[in-house]
matplotlib code that plots the C-alpha trace (Angstrom):
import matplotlib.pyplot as plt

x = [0.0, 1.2, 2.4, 1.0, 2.5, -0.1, 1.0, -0.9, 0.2, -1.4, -2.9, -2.4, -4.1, -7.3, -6.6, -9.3, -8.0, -11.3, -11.1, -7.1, -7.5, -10.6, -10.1, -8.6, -4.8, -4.2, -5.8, -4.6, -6.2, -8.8, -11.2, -12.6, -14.8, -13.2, -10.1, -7.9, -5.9, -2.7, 1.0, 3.4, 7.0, 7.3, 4.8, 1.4, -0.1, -3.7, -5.0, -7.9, -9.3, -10.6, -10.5, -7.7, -5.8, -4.5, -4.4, -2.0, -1.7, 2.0, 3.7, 6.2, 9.0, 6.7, 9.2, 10.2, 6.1, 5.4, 7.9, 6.9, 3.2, 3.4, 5.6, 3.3, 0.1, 1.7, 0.7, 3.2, 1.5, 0.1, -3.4, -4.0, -1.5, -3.3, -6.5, -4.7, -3.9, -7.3, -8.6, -12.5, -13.2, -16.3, -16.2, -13.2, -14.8, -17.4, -15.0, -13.0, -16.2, -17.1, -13.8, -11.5, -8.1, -8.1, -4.5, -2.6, -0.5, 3.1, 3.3, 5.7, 7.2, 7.2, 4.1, 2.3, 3.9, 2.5, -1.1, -1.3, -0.3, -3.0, -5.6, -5.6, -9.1, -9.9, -12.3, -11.0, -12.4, -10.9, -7.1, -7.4, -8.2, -5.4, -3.2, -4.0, -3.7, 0.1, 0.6, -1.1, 0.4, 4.0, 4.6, 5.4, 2.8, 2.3, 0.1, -1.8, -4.2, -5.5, -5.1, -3.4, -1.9, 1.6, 3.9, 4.2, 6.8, 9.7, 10.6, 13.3, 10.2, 7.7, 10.9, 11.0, 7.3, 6.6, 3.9, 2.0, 1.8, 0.4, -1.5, -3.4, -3.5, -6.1, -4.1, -5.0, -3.3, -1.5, 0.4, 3.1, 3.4, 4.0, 6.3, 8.5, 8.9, 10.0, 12.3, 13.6, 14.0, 14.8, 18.0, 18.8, 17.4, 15.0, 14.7, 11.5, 12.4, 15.5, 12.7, 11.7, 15.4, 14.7, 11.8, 8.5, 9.4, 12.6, 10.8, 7.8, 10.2, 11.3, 8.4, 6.5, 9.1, 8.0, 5.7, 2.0, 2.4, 0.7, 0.2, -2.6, -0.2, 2.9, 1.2, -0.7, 2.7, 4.2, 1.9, 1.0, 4.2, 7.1, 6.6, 5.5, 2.4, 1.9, 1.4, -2.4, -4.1, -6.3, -8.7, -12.7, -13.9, -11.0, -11.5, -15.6, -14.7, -12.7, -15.0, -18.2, -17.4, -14.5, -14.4, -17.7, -17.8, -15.2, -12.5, -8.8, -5.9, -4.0, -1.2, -4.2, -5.6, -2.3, -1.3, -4.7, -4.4, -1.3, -2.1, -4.9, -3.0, 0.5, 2.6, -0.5, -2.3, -1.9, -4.1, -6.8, -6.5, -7.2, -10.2, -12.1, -11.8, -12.7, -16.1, -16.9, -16.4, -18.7, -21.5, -21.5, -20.1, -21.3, -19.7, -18.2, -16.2, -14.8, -11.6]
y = [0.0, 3.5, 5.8, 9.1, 12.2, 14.9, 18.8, 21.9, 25.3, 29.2, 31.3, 34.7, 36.3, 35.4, 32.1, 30.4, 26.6, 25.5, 28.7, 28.2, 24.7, 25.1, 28.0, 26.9, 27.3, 23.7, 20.0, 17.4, 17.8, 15.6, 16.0, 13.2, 13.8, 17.2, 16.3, 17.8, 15.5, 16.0, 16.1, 19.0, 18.5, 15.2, 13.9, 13.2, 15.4, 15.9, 19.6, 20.4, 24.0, 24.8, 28.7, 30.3, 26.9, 24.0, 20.3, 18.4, 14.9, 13.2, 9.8, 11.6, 14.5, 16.4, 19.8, 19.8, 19.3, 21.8, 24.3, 23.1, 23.4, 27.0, 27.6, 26.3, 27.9, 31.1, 31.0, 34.0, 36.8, 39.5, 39.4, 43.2, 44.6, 42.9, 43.7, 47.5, 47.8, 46.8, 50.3, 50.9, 48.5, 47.5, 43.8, 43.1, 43.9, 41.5, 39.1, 39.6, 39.2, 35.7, 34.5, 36.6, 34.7, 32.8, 32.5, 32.5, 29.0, 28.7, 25.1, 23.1, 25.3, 22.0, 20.6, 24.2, 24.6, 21.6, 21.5, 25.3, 23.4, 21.0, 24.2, 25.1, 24.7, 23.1, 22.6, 22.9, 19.0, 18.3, 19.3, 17.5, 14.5, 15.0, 15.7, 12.9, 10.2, 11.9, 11.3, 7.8, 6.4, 7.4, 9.0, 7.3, 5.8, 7.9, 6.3, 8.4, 6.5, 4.6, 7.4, 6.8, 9.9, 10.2, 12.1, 14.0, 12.9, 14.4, 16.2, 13.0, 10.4, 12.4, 12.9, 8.7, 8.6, 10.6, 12.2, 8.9, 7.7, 11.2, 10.8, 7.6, 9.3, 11.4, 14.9, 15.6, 18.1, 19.3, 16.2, 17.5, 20.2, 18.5, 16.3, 18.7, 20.8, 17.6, 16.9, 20.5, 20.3, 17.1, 17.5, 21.3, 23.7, 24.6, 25.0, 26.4, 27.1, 29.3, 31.7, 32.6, 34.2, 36.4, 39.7, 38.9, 40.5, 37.9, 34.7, 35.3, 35.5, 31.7, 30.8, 32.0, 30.8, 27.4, 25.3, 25.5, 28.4, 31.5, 34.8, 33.4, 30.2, 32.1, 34.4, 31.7, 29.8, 33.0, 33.9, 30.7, 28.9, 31.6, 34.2, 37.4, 38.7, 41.3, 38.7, 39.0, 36.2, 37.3, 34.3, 34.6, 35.3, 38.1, 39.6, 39.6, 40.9, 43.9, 44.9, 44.3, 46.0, 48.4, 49.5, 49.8, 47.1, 48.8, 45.8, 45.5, 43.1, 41.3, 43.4, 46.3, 44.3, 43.9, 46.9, 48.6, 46.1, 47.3, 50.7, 50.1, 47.8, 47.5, 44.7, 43.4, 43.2, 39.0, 38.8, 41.1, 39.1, 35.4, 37.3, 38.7, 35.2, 33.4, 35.6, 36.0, 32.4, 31.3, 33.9, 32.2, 28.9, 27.4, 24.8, 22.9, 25.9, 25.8, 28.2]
z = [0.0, -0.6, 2.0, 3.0, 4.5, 5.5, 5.6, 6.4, 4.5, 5.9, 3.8, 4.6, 1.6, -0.4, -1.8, -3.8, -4.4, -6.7, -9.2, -9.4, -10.7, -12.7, -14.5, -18.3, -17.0, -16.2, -17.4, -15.6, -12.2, -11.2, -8.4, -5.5, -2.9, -1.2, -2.8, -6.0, -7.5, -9.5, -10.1, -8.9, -9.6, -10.6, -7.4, -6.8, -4.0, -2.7, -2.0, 0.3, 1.2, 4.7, 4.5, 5.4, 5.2, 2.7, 3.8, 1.1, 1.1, -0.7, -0.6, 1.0, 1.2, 3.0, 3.0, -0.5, -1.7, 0.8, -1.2, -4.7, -3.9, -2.7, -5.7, -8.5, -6.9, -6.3, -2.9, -1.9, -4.5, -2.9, -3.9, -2.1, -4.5, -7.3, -6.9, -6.1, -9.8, -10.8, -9.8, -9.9, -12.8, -12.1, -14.4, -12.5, -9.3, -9.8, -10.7, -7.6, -5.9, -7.1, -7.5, -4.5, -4.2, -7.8, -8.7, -11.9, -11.8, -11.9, -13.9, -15.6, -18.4, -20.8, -20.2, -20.2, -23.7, -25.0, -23.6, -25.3, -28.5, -27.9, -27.5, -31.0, -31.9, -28.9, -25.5, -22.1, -21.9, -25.4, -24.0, -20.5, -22.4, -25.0, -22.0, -19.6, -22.4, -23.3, -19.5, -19.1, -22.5, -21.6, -18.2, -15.0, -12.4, -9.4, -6.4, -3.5, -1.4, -4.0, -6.5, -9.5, -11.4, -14.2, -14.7, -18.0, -20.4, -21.2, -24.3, -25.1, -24.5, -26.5, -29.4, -29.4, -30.1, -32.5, -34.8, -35.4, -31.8, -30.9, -33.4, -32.1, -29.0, -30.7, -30.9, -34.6, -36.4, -33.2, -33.2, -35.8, -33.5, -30.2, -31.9, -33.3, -30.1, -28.5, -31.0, -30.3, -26.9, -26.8, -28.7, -26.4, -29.2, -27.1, -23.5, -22.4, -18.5, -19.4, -20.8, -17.1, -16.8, -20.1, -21.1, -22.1, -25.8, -26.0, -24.9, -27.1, -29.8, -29.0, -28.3, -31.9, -33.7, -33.4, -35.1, -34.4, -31.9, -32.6, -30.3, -27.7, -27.5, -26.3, -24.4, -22.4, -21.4, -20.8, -18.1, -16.3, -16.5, -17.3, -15.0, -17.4, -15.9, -18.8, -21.0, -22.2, -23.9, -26.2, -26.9, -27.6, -24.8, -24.0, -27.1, -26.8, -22.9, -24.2, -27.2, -25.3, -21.6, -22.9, -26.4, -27.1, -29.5, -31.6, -33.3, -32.2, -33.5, -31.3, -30.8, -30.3, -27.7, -25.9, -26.0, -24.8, -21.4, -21.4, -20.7, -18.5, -16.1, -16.8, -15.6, -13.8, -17.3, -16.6, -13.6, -15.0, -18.1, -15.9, -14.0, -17.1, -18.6, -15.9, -15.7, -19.2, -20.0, -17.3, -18.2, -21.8, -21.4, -18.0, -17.0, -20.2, -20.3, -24.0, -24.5]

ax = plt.figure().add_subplot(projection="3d")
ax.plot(x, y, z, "-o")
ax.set_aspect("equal")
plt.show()
């Protein structure tokens, strides 16, 4: 049977644990009972909310997941500041209301890049299912009281299988696309978690430069796994947010877009980007919450 080490972690600031994990950033957590399932730094750990505290449940290394967990959930942002920049908006003001303490995620570099590959075209249920087969076809087993999770592969492992076996694992047309950035990292063209060290502008340039990855790509692995909060996604339900409750329907490109968020709230442009999602998506979507 599988061992279990149980750790508590403080929250000082608003910390919402549910919107964090459920809000289009990340696919492969899973959730039973009171219980939120997935894998952080290579291990499987549990994660439970109690209000102003976070029960987390690990096989073991109770310190190190401790650290890591804090880490990738970005427990240490100060949410007062945040909210600070935000002003008087009043749609990010309801969003603060129903979702106080969401945070943006601080994941795996590699497997954020290729799970915003797999969104081209996509559903949020569409990539956690492209995602966790990638994981259960070729990761490694990870057990938690009875709870099986994987690791993700690494760029040399998804290199070795190749277009065709992403292919069978459903993927499509982004299966040329994951492939080839694993061949690229896999062979040290590419090394996505050096981009945290460089400016936005420099590791969006990497980052576009390969196959299959547009604007909305980069800028989605640049916020929630590279640590560039201006970076501003500009999918559907962004672009219908900024038309509809700021511009008066009026059109903007991309770059427009960008830049306009930009100048409203500056290096913070990240977080208001992950709140106005979060709410306009739900307003339209419910909960299938397509991106």
């Amino acid at each position: 049977m599988d061992s279990q080490v149980s750790l508590t972690i403080e929250l000082p600031q608003p910390f919402d644990l549910a919107s964090s994990l459920e809000s289009g950033q990340a696919f492969r957590w899973h959730r039973h009972d009171d219980w939120r399932y997935g894998v952080v730094s290579g291990r499987l750990v549990a994660l439970r909310q109690d209000g102003s505290e976070l029960y987390v449940r690990t096989a073991s290394e109770p310190e190190a997941v401790a650290a890591n967990v804090r880490d990738y959930l970005r427990i240490d942002d100060d949410m007062e500041v945040v909210y600070a920049r935000f002003g008087t908006d009043d749609h990010l003001a309801r969003s603060v209301a129903a979702y106080r303490g969401m945070r943006i995620l601080r994941q795996d570099p590699w497997e954020c890049l290729v799970a915003f590959i797999c969104s081209a075209n996509s559903s949020i249920p569409r990539i956690s299912d492209n995602m966790n087969s990638i994981a259960g076809s070729m990761g490694e087993p990870l057990l938690l009281d009875g709870h099986q999770g994987f690791t993700f592969p690494s760029p040399q492992r998804l290199a070795q299988a190749g277009e065709q076996e992403l292919r069978r694992l459903r993927l499509g047309f982004r299966a040329k696309y994951v492939a080839r950035a694993a061949e690229l990292a896999a062979s040290g063209e590419l090394d996505v978690a050096s981009l945290r060290h460089v400016s936005y502008e420099e590791a969006k340039d990497v980052l576009t430069a390969l196959p299959g990855v547009g604007e909305k790509v980069a800028d989605c692995v640049l916020l929630m796994s590279l640590d560039k909060p201006k970076a501003f996604p500009v999918d559907r339900w962004i672009r219908r947010a900024v038309e509809e409750w700021y511009l008066d329907g009026a059109k903007l490109n991309y770059n427009g877009v960008r830049e306009w968020s930009w100048e409203r709230w500056g290096d913070m442009a990240g977080y208001a980007n992950q709140y106005l999602f979060q709410l306009r998506r739900l307003m339209a979507a419910g909960p299938r919450g397509d991106t």
